[in-house]
C-alpha positions in Angstrom: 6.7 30.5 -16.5 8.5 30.5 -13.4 9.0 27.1 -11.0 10.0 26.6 -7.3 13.4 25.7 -8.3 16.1 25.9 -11.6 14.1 23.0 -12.8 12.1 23.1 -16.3 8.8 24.4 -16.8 6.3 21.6 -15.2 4.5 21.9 -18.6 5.9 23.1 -21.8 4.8 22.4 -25.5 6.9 19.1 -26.2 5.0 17.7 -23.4 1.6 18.2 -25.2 -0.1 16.4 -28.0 -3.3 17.4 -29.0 -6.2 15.1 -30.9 -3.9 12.0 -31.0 -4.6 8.6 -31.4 -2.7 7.4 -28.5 -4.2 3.8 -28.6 -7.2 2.1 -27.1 -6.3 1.3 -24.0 -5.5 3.4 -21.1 -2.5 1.5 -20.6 -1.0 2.6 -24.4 -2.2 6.0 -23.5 0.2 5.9 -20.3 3.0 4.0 -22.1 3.0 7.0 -24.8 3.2 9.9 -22.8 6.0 8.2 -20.8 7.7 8.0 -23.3 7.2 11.6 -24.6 8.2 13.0 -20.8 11.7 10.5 -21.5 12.1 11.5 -24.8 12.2 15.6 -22.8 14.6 14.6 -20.7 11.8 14.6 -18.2 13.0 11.5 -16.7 15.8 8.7 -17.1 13.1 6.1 -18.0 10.2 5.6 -19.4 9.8 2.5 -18.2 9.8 2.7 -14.4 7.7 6.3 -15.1 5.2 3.9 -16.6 5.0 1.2 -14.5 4.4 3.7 -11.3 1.9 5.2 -13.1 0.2 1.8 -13.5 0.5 0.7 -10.0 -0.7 3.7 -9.1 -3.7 3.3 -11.7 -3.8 -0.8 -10.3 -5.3 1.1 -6.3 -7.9 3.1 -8.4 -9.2 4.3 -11.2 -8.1 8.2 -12.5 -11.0 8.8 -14.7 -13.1 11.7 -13.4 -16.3 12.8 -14.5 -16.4 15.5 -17.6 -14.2 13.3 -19.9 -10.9 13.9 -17.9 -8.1 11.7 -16.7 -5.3 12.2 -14.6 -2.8 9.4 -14.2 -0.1 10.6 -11.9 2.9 8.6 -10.2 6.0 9.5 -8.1 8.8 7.6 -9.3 12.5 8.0 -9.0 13.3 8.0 -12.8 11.7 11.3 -12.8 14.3 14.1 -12.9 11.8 17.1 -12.6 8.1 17.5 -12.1 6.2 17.7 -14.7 2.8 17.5 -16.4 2.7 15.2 -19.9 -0.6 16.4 -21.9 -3.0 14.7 -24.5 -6.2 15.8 -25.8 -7.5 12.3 -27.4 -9.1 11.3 -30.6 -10.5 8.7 -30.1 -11.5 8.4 -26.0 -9.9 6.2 -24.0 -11.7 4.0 -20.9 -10.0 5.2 -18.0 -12.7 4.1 -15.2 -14.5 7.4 -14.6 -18.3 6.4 -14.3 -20.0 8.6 -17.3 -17.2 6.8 -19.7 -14.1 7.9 -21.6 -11.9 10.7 -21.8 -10.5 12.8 -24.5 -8.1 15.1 -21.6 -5.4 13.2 -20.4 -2.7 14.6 -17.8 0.0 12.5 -17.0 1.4 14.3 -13.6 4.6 13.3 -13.0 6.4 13.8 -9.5 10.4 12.8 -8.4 10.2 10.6 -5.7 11.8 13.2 -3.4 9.7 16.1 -5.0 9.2 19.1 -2.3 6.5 20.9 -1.2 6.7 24.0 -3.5 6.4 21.4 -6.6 3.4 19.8 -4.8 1.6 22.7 -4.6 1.6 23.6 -8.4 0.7 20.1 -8.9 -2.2 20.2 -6.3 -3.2 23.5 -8.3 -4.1 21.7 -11.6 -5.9 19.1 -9.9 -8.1 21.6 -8.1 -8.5 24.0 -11.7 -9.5 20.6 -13.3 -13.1 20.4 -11.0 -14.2 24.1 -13.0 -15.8 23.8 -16.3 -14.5 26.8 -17.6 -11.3 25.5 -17.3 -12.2 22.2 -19.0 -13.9 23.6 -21.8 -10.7 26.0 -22.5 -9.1 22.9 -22.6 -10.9 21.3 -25.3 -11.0 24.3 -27.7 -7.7 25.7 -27.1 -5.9 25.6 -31.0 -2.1 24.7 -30.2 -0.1 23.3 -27.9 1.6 26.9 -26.6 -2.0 27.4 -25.5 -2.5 24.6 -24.1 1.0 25.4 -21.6 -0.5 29.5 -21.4 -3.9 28.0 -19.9 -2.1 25.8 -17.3 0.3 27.9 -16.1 -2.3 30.4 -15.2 -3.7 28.2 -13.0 -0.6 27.0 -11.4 1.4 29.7 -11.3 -1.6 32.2 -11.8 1.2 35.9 -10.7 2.8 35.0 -13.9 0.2 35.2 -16.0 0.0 37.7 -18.6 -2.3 39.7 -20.7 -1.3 37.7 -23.8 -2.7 34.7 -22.0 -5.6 33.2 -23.9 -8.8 32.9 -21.6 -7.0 32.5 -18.7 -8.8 30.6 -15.5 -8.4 32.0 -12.3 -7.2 29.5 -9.6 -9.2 27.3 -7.7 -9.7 29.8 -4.2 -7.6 27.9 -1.3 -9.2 25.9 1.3 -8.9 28.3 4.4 -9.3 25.8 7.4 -7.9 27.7 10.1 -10.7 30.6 9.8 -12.6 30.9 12.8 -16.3 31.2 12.2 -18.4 34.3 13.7 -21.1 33.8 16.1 -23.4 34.0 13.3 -21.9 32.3 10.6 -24.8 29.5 8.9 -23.8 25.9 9.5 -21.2 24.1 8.2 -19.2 21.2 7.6 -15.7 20.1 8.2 -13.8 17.2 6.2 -10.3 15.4 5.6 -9.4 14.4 2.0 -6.5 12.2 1.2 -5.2 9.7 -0.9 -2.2 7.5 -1.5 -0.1 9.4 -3.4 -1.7 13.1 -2.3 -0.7 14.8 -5.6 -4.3 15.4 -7.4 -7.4 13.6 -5.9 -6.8 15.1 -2.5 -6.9 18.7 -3.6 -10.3 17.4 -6.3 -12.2 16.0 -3.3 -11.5 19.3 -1.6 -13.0 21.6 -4.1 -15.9 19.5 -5.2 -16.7 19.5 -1.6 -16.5 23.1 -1.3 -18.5 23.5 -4.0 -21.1 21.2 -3.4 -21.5 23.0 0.0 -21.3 26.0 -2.0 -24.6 24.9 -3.8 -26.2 23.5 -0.4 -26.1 26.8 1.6 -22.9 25.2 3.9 -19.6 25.8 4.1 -17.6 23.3 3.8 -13.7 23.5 5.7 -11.2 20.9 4.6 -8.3 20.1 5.4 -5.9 18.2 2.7 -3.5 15.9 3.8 -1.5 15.4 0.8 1.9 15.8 -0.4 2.1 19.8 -0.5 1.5 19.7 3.2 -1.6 20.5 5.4 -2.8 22.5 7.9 -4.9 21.5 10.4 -8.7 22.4 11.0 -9.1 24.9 13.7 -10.1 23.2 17.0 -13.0 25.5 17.1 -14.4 24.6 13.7 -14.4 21.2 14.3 -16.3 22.2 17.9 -18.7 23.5 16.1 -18.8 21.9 12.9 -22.3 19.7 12.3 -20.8 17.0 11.4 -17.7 15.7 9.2 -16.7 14.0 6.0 -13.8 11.7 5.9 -12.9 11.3 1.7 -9.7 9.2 2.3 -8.0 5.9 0.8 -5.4 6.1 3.2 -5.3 6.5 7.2 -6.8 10.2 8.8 -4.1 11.9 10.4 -5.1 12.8 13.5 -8.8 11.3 13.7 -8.9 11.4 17.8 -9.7 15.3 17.1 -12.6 14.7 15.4 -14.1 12.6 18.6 -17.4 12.3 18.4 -19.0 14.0 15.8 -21.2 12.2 13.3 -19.5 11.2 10.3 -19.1 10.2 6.8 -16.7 8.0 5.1 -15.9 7.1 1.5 -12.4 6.5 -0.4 -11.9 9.6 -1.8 -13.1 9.5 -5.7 -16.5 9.6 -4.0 -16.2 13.0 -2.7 -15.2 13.9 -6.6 -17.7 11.9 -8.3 -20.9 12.6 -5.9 -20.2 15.5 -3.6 -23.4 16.8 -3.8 -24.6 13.3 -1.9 -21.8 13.3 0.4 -22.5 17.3 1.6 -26.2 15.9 2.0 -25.5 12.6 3.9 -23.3 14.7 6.3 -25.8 17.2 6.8 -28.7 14.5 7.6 -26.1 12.6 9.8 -25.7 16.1 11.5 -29.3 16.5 12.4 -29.6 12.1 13.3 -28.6 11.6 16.7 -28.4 7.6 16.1 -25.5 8.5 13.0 -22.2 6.7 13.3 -19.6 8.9 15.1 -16.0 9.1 15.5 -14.7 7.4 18.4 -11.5 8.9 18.0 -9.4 5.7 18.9 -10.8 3.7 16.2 -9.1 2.4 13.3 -8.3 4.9 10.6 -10.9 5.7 8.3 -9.5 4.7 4.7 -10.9 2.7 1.8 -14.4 2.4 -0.1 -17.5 3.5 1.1 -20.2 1.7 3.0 -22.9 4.5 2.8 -22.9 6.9 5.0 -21.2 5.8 7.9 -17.9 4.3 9.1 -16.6 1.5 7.2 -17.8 -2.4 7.3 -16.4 -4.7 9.8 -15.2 -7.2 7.3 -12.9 -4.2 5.6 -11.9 -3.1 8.9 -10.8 -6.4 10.2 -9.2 -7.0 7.5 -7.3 -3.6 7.4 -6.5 -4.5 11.3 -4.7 -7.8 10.6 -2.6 -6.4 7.8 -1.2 -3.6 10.3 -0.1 -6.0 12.8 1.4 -8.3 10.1 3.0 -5.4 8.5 4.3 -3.8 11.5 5.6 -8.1 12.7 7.7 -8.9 9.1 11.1 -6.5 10.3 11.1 -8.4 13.7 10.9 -11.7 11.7 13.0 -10.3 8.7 15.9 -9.3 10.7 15.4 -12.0 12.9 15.4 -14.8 11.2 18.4 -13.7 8.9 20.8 -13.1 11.7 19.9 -16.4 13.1 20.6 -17.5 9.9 24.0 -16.1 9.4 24.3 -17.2 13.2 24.2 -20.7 11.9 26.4 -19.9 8.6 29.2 -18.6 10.7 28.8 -20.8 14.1 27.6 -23.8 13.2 24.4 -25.3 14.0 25.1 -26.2 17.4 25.9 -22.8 18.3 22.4 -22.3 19.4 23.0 -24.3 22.6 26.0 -22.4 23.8 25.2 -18.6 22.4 23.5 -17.2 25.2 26.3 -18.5 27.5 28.9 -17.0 25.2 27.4 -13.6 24.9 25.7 -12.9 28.3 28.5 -14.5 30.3 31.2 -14.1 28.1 31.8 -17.4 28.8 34.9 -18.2 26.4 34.9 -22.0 27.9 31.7 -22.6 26.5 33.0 -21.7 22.9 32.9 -24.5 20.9 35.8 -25.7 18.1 36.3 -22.4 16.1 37.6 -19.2 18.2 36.7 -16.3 17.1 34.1 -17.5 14.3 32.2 -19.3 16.9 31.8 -16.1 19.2 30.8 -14.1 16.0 28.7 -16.6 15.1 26.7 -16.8 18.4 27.0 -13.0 18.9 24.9 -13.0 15.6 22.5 -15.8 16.7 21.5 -14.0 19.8 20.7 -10.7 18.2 18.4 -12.4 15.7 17.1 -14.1 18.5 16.2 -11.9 21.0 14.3 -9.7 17.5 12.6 -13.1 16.8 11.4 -13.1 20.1 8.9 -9.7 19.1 7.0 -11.5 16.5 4.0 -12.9 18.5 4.5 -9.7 20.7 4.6 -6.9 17.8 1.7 -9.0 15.9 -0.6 -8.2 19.3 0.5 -5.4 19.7 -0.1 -3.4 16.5 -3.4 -5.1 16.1 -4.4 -3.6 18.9 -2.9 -0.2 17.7 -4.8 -0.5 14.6 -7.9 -1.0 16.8 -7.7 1.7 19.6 -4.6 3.6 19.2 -1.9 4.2 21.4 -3.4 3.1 24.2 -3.9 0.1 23.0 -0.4 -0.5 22.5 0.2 -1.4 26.3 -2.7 -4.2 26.4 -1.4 -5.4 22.8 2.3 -6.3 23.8 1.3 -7.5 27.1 -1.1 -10.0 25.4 1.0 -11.1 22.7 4.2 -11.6 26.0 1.3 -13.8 27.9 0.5 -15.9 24.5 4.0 -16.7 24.4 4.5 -17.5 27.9 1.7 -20.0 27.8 2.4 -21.3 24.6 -0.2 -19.6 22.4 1.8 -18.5 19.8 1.2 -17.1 16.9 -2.6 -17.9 17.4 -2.6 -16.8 20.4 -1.2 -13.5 19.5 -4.3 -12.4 17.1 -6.8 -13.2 19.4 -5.2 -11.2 22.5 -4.5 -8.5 20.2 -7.8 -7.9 19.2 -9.5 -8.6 22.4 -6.8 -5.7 23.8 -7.8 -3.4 21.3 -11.4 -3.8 21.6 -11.0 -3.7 25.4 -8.7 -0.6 25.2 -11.4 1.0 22.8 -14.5 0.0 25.2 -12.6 1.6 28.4 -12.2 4.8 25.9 -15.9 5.7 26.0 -16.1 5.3 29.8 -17.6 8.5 31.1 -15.2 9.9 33.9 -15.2 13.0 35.1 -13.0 15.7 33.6 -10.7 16.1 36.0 -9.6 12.8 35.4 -9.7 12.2 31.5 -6.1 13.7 30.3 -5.1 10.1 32.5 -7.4 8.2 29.9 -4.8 7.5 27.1 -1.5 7.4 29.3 -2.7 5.5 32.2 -6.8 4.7 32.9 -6.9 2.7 29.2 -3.2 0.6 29.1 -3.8 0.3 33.1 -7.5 -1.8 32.7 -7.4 -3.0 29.3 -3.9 -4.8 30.1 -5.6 -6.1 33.8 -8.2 -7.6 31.8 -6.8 -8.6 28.6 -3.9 -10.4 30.9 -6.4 -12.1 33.3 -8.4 -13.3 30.3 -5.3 -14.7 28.9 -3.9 -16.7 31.7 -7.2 -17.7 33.3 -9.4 -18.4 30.1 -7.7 -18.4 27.1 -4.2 -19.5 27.2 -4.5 -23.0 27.7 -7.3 -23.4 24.9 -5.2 -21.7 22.6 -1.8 -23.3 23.6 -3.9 -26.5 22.9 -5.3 -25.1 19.2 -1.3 -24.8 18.5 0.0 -27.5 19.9 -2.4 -29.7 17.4 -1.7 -27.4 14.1 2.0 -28.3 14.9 1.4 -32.0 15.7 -0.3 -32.1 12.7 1.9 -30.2 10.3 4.4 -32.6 11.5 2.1 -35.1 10.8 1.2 -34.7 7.3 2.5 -36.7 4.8 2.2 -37.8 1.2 -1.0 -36.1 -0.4 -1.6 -34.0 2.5 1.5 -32.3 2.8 1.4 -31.7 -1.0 -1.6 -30.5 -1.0 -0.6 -27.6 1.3 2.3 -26.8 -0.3 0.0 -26.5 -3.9 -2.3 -23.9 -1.3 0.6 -21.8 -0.1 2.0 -21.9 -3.8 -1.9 -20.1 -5.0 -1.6 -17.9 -2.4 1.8 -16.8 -2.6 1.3 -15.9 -6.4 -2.3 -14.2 -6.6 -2.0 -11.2 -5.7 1.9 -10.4 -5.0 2.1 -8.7 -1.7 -1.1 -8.1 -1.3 -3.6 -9.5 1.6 -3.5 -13.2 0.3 0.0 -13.4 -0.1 1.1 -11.9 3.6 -1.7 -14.5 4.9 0.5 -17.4 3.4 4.0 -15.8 4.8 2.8 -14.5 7.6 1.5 -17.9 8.5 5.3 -19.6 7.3 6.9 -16.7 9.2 4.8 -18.2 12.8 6.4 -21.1 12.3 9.7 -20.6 12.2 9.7 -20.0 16.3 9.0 -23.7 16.6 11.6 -24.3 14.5 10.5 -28.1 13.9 10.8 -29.6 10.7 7.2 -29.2 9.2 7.5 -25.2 9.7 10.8 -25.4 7.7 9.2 -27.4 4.8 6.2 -24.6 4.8 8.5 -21.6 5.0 10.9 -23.3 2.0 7.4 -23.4 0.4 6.1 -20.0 1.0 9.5 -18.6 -0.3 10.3 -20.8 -3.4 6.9 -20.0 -4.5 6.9 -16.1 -4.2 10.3 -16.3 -5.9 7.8 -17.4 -8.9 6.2 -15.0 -10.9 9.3 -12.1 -11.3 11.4 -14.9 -12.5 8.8 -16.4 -14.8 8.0 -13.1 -16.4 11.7 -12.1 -16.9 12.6 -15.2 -18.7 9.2 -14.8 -20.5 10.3 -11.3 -21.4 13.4 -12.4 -22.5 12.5 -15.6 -24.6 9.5 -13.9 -26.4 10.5 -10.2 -26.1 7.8 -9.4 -29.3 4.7 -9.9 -27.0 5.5 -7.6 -24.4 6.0 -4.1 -24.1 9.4 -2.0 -23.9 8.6 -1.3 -20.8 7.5 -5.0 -19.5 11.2 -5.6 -21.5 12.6 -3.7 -19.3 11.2 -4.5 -15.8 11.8 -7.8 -16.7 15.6 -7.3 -16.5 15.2 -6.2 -13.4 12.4 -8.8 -12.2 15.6 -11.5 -12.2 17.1 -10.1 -9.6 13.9 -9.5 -7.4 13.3 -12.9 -8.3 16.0 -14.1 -7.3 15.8 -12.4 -3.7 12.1 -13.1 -3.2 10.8 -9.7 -4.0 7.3 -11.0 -5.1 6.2 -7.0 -6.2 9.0 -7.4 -9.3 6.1 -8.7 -11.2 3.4 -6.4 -10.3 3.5 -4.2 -13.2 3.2 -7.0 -15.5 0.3 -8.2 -13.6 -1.3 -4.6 -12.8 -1.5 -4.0 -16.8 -2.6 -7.5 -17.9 -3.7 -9.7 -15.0 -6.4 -11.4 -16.2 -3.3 -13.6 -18.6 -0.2 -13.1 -16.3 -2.5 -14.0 -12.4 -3.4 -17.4 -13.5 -0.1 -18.7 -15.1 2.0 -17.3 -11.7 -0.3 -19.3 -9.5 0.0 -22.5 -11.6 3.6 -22.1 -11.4 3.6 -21.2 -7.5 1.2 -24.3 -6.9 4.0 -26.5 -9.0 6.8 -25.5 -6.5 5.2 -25.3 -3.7 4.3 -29.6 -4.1 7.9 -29.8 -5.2 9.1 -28.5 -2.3 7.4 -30.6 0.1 6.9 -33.6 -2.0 10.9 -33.5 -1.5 11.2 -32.4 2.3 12.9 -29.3 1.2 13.5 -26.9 5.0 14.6 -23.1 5.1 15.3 -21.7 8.6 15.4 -17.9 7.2 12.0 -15.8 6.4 13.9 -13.7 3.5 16.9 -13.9 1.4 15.8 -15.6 -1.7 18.9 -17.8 -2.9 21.1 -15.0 -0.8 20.4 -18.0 2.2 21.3 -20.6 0.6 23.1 -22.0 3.3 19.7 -21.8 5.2 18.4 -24.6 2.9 18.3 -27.8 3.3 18.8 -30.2 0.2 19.0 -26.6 -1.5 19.3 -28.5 -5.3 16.1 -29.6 -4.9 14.9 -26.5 -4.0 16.3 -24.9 -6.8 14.6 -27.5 -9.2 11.0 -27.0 -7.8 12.1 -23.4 -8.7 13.2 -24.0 -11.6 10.1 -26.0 -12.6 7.7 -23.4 -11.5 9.5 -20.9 -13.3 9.4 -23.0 -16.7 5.6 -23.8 -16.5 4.4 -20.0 -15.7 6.8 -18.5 -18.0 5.3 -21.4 -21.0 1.3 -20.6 -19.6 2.0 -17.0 -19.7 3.6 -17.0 -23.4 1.0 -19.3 -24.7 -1.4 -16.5 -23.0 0.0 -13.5 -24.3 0.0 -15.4 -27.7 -3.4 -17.1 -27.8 -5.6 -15.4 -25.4 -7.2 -12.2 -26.2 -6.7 -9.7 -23.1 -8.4 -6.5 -22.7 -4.7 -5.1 -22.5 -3.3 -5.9 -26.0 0.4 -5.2 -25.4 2.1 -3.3 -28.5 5.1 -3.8 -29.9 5.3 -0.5 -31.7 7.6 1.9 -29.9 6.6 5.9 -30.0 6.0 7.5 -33.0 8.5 9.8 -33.6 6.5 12.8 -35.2 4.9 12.2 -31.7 7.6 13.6 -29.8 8.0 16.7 -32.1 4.6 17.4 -32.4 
């Protein structure tokens, strides 16, 4: 078989092992052929192979109808692409809905892999929705058929007579056909999904087929990792209506402007094409169907039938993208101001401006050169500080209508500064711009005038009237809201202000990066612009608590090695040092293969530090660092003992877990079996 490049074969017959007992869980089945691409020289190792697969497995489930799997990953220990096989014996659970599987692919990707790889990937994926190829699957006798069948799907020129039942390719998706004046009706659709290797190209052919068997055609276009290319305009014209199979933002959606639509994450369009063809095709003929606005948030996630996605998702979604896009300005911010303060002094914050702007060498305080360097550095983090409330606004108003709702978004996150609003402040003019932005956006104008919508009709009103409601109605309401959450931060004492620091140490630690946990920083983060001393104690919190779990599971890893897996061993070495900077996602593969043992016993250990740290008035002026800023902390021993503490108790609950409590992901000690790898 030939590849793309002087790489290996992508599949070759130590990568296959056929009617194995791999294990009962999906996880073992994972773990094992990890360790059989390693064991190739496939990749470095297995480990990090592994726990990218997981991840990837922790966003959705892989199992596909027919008794198939196909856990796939990109991951930077992989040294080629490649494709690890295992026909099972027994079946292992791996979430499809009509039960277990007994074909397992294991698609393996280099983090930097290029198109040409992509493709051949993408080509297994789509030869995986035929039957014909399944079945060859399961009766083919050894494991140099097993390599013979794939590469005639994926590199289907090489194939050769001696092939064994060879299956033609899937036919490619040809979007850019125009259709004839009397073509029958048809459909156009996007597929994507997170890591665009193999559900993208599935969703596309079951769609195509399902039309297939409904009498449409069905156009998609696949916007995954081998590259795209765009629908024709004049099929999505003319198209009745279109299907949007996605778990991750349409590229492009504004084409798509008005047309009724469907929307589902995109194992629905694998699972129940057939219902998907035929809610698109009733949503063609409804005249009340939802529609694409065009300007609207990106269609992504799980389905709500057949229209757009619920509110509660999609406000949900739009907070995260203007928290997401707000953490660099705060990051970067806050750490310069910190280093500001390492290398100047704390009172260089009354004389930088003068010392920069000016260059005002009088106003340098005791130090020379360090001072100047020191308030060079505190104005730059500064003057980024000063985008948080702005950024916020403005991305959630992004995520709502677009670029045009950029303008409004930073205008209304400026004016909730000016007038005190703050954070607060900032998410409500955000999404009042967007929504504003999106409303001016189905105004009927006339055509001559509506290639001025996005660049100057939609910022122009939506920032007149998202500014006038600021200033004139909101502002002062909102300045108030803040003004009392700071009074009584400041205010809190005792029970009270241990009891918040027990809530931000939960949230930090139940779900690692996810929604729950940017809520908590995000809301430490805000505070750090007042800068008075309850903020501090919160954002010392928010960060001794996040600093949790890695550390807990590495020491846990390392005192009780027996009851965790080689790779959990080996993550765990490198959990201490994303402990140690406050890289909450260093436990994540821990928590994505056994959370139901290793959730609780972070958060108990989170809610520990976080009343440590403000039972002992603990401040940190920087947003990241971990105990890189120390010199941001103030009475920074007892910080390190609330760590310290927390780290203890979770590492103790989640030994005594591992130990006592049976989990529906049993680790195993037992490394590979070595007649595996030769077999």
């Amino acid at each position: 078989m030939t590849t793309p490049t002087n790489d290996p074969a992508i599949i070759a017959e130590e990568l296959i092992v056929l009617d194995a007992d791999l294990g009962e869980s999906k996880d073992a089945v994972i773990e094992r052929l990890s360790e059989l691409l390693a064991a190739a020289g496939r990749a470095s190792d297995a480990g990090p192979l592994r726990e990218a697969a997981l991840a990837r497995e922790a966003q959705s489930a892989t199992g596909l109808p027919g008794g198939i799997a196909i856990p796939h990953c990109r991951a930077e220990a992989v040294t080629s692409a490649s494709l690890g096989f295992a026909r099972l014996n027994p079946k292992v659970d791996f979430g499809a809905p009509d039960g277990p599987a007994d074909l397992v692919f294991l698609i393996a990707a280099p983090a930097g892999a290029g198109s040409a790889h992509m493709k051949l990937l993408s080509s297994l994926a789509r030869a995986l929705v035929k039957p014909e190829f399944v079945t060859s699957l399961r009766n083919a006798p050894t494991a140099a058929d097993v390599v013979a069948l794939v590469d005639g799907v994926i590199n289907p020129a090489a194939t050769t007579k001696k092939s064994p039942a060879p299956v033609a390719a899937a036919a490619p998706v040809t979007p850019t056909a125009t259709p004839e004046a009397s073509a029958p009706k048809h459909i156009v659709a996007v597929t994507a999904c997170p890591t665009g290797i193999a559900h993208t190209y599935m969703a596309a052919d079951s769609l195509v087929a399902a039309g297939e068997r409904a009498g449409v055609t069905v156009h998609v276009e696949t916007q995954g990792s081998s590259g795209s290319t765009p629908l024709d305009p004049a099929l999505i014209a003319s198209a009745e209506a279109v299907i949007f199979a996605t778990d991750v933002g349409v590229k492009g959606k504004e084409r798509f402007a008005g047309k009724p639509v469907v929307s589902s994450g995109v194992k629905r369009a694998i699972n129940e094409p057939d219902v998907m063809v035929t809610e698109a095709l009733r949503a063609g003929n409804d005249p009340n169907a939802p529609r694409v606005s065009g300007t609207a948030a990106d269609a992504s996630g799980s389905s709500t039938g057949a229209g757009e996605l619920g509110w509660g998702t999609r406000i949900r979604q739009i907070l995260l993208t203007g928290v997401s896009y707000m953490i660099p300005f705060v990051a970067a911010g806050g750490l310069l101001i910190a280093l500001g303060f390492l290398v100047g002094g704390y009172e260089i914050s009354d004389t930088a401006k003068d010392i920069v702007v000016n260059n005002s060498l009088t106003a340098l305080p005791d130090g020379g050169l360090r001072a100047y360097l020191g308030a060079v550095l505190f104005q730059i983090g500064s003057l980024s500080f000063s985008f948080l409330v702005p950024a916020l606004a403005g991305y959630i108003s992004y995520a709502i209508a677009d670029r045009p709702g950029l303008a409004p978004g930073f205008t209304a996150g400026a004016v909730a500064v000016l007038v005190g609003a703050g954070f607060i402040g900032g998410l409500v003019g955000g999404l009042i711009a967007g929504f504003v932005a999106l409303w001016i956006s189905k105004w009927k104008i006339p055509a001559l005038l509506r290639g001025l919508m996005p660049v100057v009709i939609i910022p122009l009103f939506a920032t007149l009237i998202v500014g006038a409601l600021m200033f004139l109605v909101l502002g002062k309401p909102l300045a108030a809201i803040t003004s009392g959450l700071t009074n009584w931060l400041n205010g809190l004492t005792g029970t009270s202000i241990i009891i918040l620091g027990i809530i931000l140490g939960l949230m930090m630690c139940f779900d690692l990066g996810g929604p729950v946990n940017k809520a908590a920083y995000a809301f430490a983060t805000a505070g750090l612009s007042v800068t008075d001393t309850a903020s501090l104690r919160i954002m010392a919190a928010v960060m001794a608590a996040g600093m949790v779990p890695p550390l807990a599971l590495a020491l846990a890893s390392a005192l009780r090695p027996k009851i965790f897996t080689e790779a959990e061993r080996e993550n765990g070495k490198a959990a201490w040092f994303l402990g140690a900077a406050f890289i909450s996602e260093g436990a994540i593969p821990f928590a994505a293969a056994d959370p139901f043992r290793v959730i609780p016993s972070m958060m108990a250990g989170g809610a520990l530090t976080g009343a440590l740290i403000m039972a002992t008035d603990v401040t940190l002026s920087a947003p990241h660092g971990g105990l890189i800023v120390f010199f941001a902390i103030g009475k920074f021993m007892w910080f390190f003992l609330s760590l310290v503490a927390g780290t203890l108790l979770s590492a103790f609950l989640v030994v005594v877990a591992k130990q006592f409590v049976k989990g529906k992901n049993a680790p195993t000690e037992d490394a590979i079996d070595p007649d595996l790898v030769h077999a």
